[in-house]
N, C-alpha and C positions, 0 to 999 in steps of 0.2 A: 250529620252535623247538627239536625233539629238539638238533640241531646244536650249536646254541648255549651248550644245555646240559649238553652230553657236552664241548667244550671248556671252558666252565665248570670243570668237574670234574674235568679231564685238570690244568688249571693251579691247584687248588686242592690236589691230591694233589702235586703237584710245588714248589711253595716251597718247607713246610717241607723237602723234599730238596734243596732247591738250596740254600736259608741253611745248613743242614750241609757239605756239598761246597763251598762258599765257606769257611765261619768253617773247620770244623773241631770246631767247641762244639757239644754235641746241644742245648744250652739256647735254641739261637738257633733251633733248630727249632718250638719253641712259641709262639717271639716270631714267625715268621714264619705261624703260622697265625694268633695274633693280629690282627695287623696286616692280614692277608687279611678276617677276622671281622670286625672291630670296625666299619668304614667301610660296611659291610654292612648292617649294623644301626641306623649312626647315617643313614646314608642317606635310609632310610626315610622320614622326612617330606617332605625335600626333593623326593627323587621323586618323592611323591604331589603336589605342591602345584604341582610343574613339569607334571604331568600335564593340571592344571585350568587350565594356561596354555597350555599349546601341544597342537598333535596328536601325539595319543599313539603314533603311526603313525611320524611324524619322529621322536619322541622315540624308538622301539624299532629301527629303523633306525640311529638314528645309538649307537645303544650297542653293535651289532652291528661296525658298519663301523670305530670307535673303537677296539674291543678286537682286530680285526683287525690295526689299525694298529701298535696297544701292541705287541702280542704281536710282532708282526714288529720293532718298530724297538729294542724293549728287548733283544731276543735278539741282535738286530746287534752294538748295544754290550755287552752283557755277555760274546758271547764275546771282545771285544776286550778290553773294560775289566771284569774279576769284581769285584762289591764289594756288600755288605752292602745300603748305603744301596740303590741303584737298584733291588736287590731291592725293597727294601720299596718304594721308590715306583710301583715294577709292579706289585705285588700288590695295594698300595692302589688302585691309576688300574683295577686287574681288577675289584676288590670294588665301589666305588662305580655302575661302569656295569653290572654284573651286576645288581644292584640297580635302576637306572632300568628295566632291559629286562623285568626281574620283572615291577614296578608298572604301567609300561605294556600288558605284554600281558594281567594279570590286571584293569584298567580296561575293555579291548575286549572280554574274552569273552563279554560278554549283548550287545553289539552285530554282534558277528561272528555268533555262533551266534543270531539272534533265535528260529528255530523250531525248536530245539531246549530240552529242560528245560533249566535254569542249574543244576543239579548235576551233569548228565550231560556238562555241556562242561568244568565243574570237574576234575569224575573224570578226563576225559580228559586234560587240561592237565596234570594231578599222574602220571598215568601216564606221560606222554611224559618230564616230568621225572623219575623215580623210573626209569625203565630209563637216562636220561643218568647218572642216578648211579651206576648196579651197575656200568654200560659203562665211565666214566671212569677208575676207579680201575683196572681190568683190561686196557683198551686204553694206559694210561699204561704199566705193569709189560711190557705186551710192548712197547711204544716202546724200554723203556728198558733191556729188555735189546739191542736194536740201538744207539742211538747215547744220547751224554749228554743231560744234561736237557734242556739251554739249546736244543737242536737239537731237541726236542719240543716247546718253546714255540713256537719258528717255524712247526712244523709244524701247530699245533695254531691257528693263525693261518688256514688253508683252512678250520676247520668254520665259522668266524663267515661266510666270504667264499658256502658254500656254504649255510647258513643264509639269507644278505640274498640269496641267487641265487631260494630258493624264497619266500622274500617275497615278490619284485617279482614272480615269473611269477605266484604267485598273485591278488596285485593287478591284475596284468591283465586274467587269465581272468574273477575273478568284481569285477570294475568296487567294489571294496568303497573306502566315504571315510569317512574319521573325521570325522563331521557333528555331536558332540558341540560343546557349548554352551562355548566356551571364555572368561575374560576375563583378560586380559593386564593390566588397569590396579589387580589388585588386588596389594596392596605382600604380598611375603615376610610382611611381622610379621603383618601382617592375616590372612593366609593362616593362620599359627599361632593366631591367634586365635579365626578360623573354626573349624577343625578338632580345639582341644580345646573350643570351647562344642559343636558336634553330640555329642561324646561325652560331655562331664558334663550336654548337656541330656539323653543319651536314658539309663531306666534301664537297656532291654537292652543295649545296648552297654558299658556300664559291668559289667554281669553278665558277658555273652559276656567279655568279659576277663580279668575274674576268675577262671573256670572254665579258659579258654585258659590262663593263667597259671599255672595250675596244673599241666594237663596238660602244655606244655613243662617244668614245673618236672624233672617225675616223670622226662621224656625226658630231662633233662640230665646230672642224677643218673646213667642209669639206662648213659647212652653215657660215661660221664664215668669210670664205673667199672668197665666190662665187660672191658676187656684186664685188668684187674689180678685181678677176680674169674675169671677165664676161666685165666688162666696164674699167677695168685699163688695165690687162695683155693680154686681147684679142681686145683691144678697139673696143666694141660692144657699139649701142645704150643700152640705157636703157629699151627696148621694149624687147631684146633679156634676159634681169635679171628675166621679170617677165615671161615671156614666157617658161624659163626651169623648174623657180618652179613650173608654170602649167603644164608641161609636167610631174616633177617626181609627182606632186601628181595622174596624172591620171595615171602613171604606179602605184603606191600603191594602188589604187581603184581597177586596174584590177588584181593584184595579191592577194588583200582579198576577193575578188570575189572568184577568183580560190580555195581560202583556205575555204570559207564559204560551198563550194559546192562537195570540193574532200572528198576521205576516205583515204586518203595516211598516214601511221603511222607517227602522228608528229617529231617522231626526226626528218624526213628528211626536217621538217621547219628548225630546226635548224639549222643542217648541210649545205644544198644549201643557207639557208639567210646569213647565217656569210660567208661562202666561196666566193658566188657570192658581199658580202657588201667588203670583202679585195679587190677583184679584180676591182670593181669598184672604189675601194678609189685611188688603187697604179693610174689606169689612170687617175684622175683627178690633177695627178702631173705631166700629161705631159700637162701642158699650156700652152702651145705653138701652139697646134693643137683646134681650135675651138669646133669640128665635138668629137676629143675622149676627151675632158675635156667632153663635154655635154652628151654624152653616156653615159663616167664613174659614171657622178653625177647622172643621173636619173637611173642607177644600186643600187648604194649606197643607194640613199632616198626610191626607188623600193622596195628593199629586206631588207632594216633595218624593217622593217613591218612584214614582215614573220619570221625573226630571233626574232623580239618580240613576235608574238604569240606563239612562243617554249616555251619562259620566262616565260612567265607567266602561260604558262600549265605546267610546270614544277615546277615553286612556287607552284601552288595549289594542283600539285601531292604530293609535298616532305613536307610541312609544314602541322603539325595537324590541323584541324578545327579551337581546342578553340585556337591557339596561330595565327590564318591565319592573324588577324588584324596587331595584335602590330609585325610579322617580316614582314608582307607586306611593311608595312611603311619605316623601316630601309632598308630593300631591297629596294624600287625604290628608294629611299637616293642615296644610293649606285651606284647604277646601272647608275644614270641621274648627279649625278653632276660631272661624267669625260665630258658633252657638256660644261658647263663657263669655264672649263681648257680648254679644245680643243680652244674656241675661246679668251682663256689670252695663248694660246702656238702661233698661231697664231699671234696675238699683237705682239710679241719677234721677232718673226724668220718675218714675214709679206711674200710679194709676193719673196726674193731673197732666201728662203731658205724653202718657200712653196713645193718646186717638194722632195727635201730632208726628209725635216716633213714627208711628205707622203708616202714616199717608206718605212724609216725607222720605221714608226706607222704599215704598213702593215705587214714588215717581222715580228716584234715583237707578233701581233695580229694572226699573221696564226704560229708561232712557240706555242705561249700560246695554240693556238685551237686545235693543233696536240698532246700533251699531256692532255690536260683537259677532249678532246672530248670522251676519251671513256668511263669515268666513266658518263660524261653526260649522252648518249645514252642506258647505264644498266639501266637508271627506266624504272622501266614495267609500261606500258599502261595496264588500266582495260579496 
């Protein structure tokens, strides 16, 4: 799945440059990460509830071999015909099956990995993704000092192909069948209906959300604002913007490491990811000090990693099997769109009421944590 997700990443780094190098307008560049984002997000349910209807096997397959396709047939006609529009319908056809191929492979992982811990297959899952990320954006940049975009998208068309190649061989080797419980006869609406009664009937999930919601809040905030504090409020080069997201993604690498490899009962991901994510958020609201804005943010992007893999070993503990697809979905909903508010609260308040935002997001997030947390930490680990 690395593959999949290193092109992922290669084509999400490259719209908003390609809606520039078409319009001409930088505005169209936001509109194009937009438009990449949004389908992303609203996906989400859909996905999950396609999940609980078909194999999820087909379903991650056929997202793979699809964006193959996109990728190859949009890049034909765009270097013939450049235009706006076809952009955005590529980028939306990239976002929505990015998305199916997420939900499907995060459904299989307590079935592929049976005898191993379900945090430790997590950690890994988020690690393979988390090095597609640092990769993508750096493999994009030397693409694109060789040839234009559009001729990177093509290219970028072989990871998916090379991706579904290590699929099948692996299905081969180890004879694995999505033997989950499927029903096909239950209608869409139903489906929605199933998956917001599991979560307004369960308190923890309603909690875990809460807490979640918050934590993405802080991240949204916290990414939303860091070129401007980084090159406006600290007036740094531009060297020093990319240089920290490389630093918090290798501190995320090294603490999925630590989680792929420990036996520590997962609450305490929980617990030290949220705790150690407030205290890094409150310092990134002292901008004025270079040295602890940059601490607090590679804290924050750090251990938002570890506080996600609680998340979602905690979804999989609390939701039944047949219903995991359709609240999974509604759950990362949930969970992921307090980041586009983080960065429209941010837009409002900007750099003179940035240290403010932050302190008051923290007290709010560690007072929610200190009453939620203990019902959190009662699910028993098997």
């Amino acid at each position: 799945m690395f593959f999949s997700r290193l092109g992922d990443q290669v084509l999400l780094f490259i719209f908003p440059l390609a809606a520039y190098k078409i319009s001409g307008d930088a505005s169209w560049s936001g509109i194009a990460f937009f438009l990449e984002s949004l389908p992303r997000f609203l996906m989400f349910p859909i996905a999950g509830i396609l999940c609980d209807k078909m194999s999820c096997l087909t379903l991650l397959r056929f997202s793979q071999i699809a964006r193959l396709i996109a990728a190859l047939l949009f890049s034909i006609i765009l270097i013939a015909f450049p235009s706006l529009w076809l952009l955005a319908i590529f980028s939306i056809v990239c976002g929505v099956l990015s998305t199916q191929g997420f939900i499907s492979r995060d459904i299989l992982l307590p079935y592929v990995f049976k005898d191993a811990p379900l945090e430790h297959s997590i950690a890994r899952a988020q690690l393979a993704d988390q090095v597609g990320m640092v990769s993508g954006p750096l493999l994009a940049g030397l693409l694109l000092t060789l040839v234009d975009w559009v001729y990177v998208a093509a290219f970028i068309s072989l990871f998916f192909l090379i991706s579904d190649a290590f699929l099948r061989r692996w299905l081969l080797k180890s004879n694995f069948k999505d033997d989950r419980d499927t029903d096909r006869s239950i209608s869409f609406s139903r489906s929605f209906t199933i998956a917001l009664g599991v979560i307004n009937s369960s308190t923890t999930l309603k909690k875990l959300i809460g807490v979640t919601f918050l934590s993405n809040l802080m991240l949204g905030i916290a990414l939303a604002s860091s070129a401007v504090v980084v090159t406006g409020a600290l007036g740094l080069p531009d060297f020093y913007y990319g240089f920290l997201q490389s630093i918090g993604a290798l501190a995320t690498i090294i603490i999925l490491m630590f989680i792929g490899l420990s036996s520590i009962n997962p609450h305490w991901f929980g617990f030290v990811g949220f705790v150690f994510m407030v205290c890094g958020f409150t310092l990134t609201g002292l901008i004025g000090n270079a040295f602890i804005y940059f601490f607090g943010f590679v804290v924050l992007i750090g251990f938002d990693k570890m506080f996600s893999v609680f998340v979602r070993y905690t979804r999989q503990q609390v939701v039944e099997r047949k219903d995991l697809g359709k609240a999974s979905g509604f759950i990362v909903l949930f969970n992921n769109i307090s980041q586009p508010i983080g960065g429209l609260i941010f837009g409002f308040v900007s750099l003179g009421g940035l240290s403010y935002v932050a302190w008051l997001v923290s007290l709010i997030s560690i007072m929610v944590f200190v009453v939620f947390w203990p019902s959190l930490k009662s699910i028993q680990v098997p």
